[in-house]
C-alpha positions, -999 to 999 in steps of 0.1 A, spaced: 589 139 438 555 149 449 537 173 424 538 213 436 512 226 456 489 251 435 489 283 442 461 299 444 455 329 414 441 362 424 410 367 406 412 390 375 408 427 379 373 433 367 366 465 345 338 491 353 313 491 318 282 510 314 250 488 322 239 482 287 274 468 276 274 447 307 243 433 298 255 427 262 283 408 273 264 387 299 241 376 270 266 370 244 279 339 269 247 331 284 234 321 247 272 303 238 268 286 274 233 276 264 244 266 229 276 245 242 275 243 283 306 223 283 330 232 255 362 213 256 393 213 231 392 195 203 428 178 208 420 146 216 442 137 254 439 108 279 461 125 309 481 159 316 508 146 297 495 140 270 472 171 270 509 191 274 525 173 242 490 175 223 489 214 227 529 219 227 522 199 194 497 222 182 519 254 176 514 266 139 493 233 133 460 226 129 439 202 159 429 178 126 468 174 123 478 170 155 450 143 161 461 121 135 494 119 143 488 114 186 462 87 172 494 66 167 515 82 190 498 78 219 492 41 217 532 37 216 537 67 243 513 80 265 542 86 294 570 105 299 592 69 306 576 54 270 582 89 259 616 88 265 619 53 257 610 63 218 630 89 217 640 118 197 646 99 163 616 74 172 589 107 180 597 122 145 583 95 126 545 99 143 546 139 141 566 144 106 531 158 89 532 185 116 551 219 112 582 221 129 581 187 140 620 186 147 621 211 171 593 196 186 603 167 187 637 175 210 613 197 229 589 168 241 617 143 251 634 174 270 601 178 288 593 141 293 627 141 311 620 170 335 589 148 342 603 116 348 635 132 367 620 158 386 578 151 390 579 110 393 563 112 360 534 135 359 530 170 344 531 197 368 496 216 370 509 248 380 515 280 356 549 287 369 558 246 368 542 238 337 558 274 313 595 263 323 594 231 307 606 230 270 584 238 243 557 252 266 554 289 268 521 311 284 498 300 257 505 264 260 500 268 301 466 288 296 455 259 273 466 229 298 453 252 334 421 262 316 411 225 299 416 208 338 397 243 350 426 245 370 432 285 367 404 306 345 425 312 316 420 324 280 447 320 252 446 338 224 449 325 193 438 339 154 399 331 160 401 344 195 417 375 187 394 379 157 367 368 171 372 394 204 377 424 181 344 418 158 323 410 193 334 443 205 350 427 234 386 444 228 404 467 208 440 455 217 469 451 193 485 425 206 476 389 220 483 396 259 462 432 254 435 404 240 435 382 269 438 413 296 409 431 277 390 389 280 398 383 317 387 416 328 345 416 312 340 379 308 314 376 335 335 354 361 307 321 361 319 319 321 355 326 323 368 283 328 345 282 291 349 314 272 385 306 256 367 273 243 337 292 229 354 320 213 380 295 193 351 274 181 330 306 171 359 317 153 367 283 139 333 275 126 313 305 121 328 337 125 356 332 99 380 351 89 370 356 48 334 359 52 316 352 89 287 331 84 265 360 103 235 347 91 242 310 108 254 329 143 237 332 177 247 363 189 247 386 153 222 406 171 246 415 194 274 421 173 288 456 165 307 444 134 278 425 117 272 453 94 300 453 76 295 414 61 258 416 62 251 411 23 287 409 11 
């Protein structure tokens, strides 16, 4: 079966801000552009499908985890047909370091079927295709649409949601407030990049226990520095 036409995405609602925090914001991702131009995930993929089972692997684990064990995997299954021809009992083996590794396990063959039985073997690269397949909810989809640049997504995770709230960039209480709050003041030439740069800010400098403010590019612009500066 061919693969689903896209369709195209209307662009995100942009939010009126005064000029100053419009500039702030347009030089908080001009200096991560400048610092990292082409940030990519750090799960390591060869192919849509594997960038699907990589990230649905990735739920409550860390990318270090899920690396190891698709080093091995992949190399037996980098398919949906060799997928399936492993198996539920076979997959558990390679991802039995990685949390919740039986569920996802029966989640990956049930999506390597849909592929093989309803998309001749490739992964869908539409939202609506890609979040009814098992195992693969919005967050999974942003992650796969926004890696391709496909769709300008950004899904929030712990350092994204952190990291938004200390840059000032939303107050929202929940995840989806997050990534509404993100897709509307994200200056529209960043947005493809800004869900890679604000999980590796998050991940490597802006921590959660103690931000490393005095290692970070943008302090200067952050509201929240006071509050770790000499801590």
């Amino acid at each position: 079966m061919a693969k689903p036409t896209k369709t195209p995405k209307a662009k995100p609602k942009r939010r009126a801000l005064k000029p100053a925090e419009t500039a702030r914001i347009a030089e908080l991702f001009a200096r991560f552009e400048a610092a990292e131009s082409d940030p990519r995930t750090e799960l390591d993929y060869a192919s849509p499908f594997t960038l699907v089972v990589a990230v649905a692997l990735s739920a409550q684990a860390t990318d270090v985890s899920v690396n190891k064990a698709t080093d091995r995997l992949f190399k037996v299954a980098d398919t949906p047909e060799k997928m399936l021809a492993l198996g539920e009992a076979g997959l558990k083996p390679f991802i039995a370091s990685i949390g919740l590794y039986n569920m996802k396990a029966k989640n990956v063959i049930a999506l390597s079927r849909i592929l093989v039985e309803q998309y001749g073997g490739e992964a869908p690269l539409t939202r609506e295709a890609l979040q009814a397949l098992p195992g693969v909810g919005r967050k999974t989809a942003s992650v796969v649409l926004n890696e391709l640049r496909i769709e300008p997504a950004i899904a929030v995770d712990t350092h994204v949601f952190r990291v938004s709230h200390r840059l000032g960039l939303s107050e929202g209480k929940t995840p989806d407030a997050v990534e509404a709050d993100l897709m509307a003041i994200v200056p529209e030439p960043y947005l493809t990049r800004a869900h890679h740069w604000l999980i590796l800010h998050g991940r490597y400098t802006c921590v959660a226990r103690r931000p490393k403010c005095e290692d970070c590019l943008v302090a200067d612009l952050c509201p929240s520095r006071h509050l770790f500066i000499g801590r």
